[in-house]
C-alpha positions in Angstrom: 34.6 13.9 52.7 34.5 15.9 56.3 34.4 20.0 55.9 32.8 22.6 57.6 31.7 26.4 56.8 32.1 29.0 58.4 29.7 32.2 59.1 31.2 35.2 60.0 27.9 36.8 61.3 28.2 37.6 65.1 24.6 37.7 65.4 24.5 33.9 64.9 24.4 31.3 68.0 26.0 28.5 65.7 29.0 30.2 63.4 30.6 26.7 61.9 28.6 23.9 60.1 29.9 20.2 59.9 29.2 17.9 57.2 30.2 14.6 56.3 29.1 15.0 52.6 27.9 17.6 50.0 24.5 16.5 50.2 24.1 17.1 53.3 25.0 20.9 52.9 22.6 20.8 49.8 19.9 19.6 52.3 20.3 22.0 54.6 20.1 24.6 51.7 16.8 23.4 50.3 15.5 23.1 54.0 16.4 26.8 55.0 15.6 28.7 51.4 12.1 27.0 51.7 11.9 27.8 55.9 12.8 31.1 54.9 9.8 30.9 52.4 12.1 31.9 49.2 10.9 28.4 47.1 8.9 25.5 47.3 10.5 22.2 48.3 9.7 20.5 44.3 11.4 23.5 42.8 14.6 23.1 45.2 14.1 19.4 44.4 14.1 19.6 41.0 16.8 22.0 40.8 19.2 19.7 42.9 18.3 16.8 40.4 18.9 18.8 37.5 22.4 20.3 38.8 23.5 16.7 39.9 22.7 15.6 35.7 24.8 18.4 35.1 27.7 17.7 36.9 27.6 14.1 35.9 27.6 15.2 32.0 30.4 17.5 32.8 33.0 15.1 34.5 31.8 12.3 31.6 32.5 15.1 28.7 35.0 17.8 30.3 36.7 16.6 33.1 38.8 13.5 31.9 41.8 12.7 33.7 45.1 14.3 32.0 47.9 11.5 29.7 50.3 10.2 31.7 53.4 12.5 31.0 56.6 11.1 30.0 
């Protein structure tokens, strides 16, 4: 799936982002919160895996596709 964000800062040289899949945004995230010295990369690691778990459990237990309606 293609999408792009956006950055309205004006201080920025590049305002709009381009990805061809959400783990590439994730990526970037764990690259710039540990450039930016906020984390250490196992703890952005981890924290990826454990959300990814989470999602999976959630579409296998919450999000099931609605009946057909008649």
């Amino acid at each position: 799936m293609n999408f792009s964000v956006t950055n309205l800062n004006p201080l920025l040289m590049q305002t709009e982002r381009f990805y061809t899949r959400f783990s590439q945004a994730a990526e970037e995230v764990v690259d710039a919160r540990i450039l930016l010295g906020i984390h250490f990369r196992s703890a952005d690691v981890e924290a990826r895996r454990l959300g990814n778990r989470i999602a999976h459990w959630t579409f296998q237990k919450f999000l099931r596709p609605l009946p057909a309606s008649e």
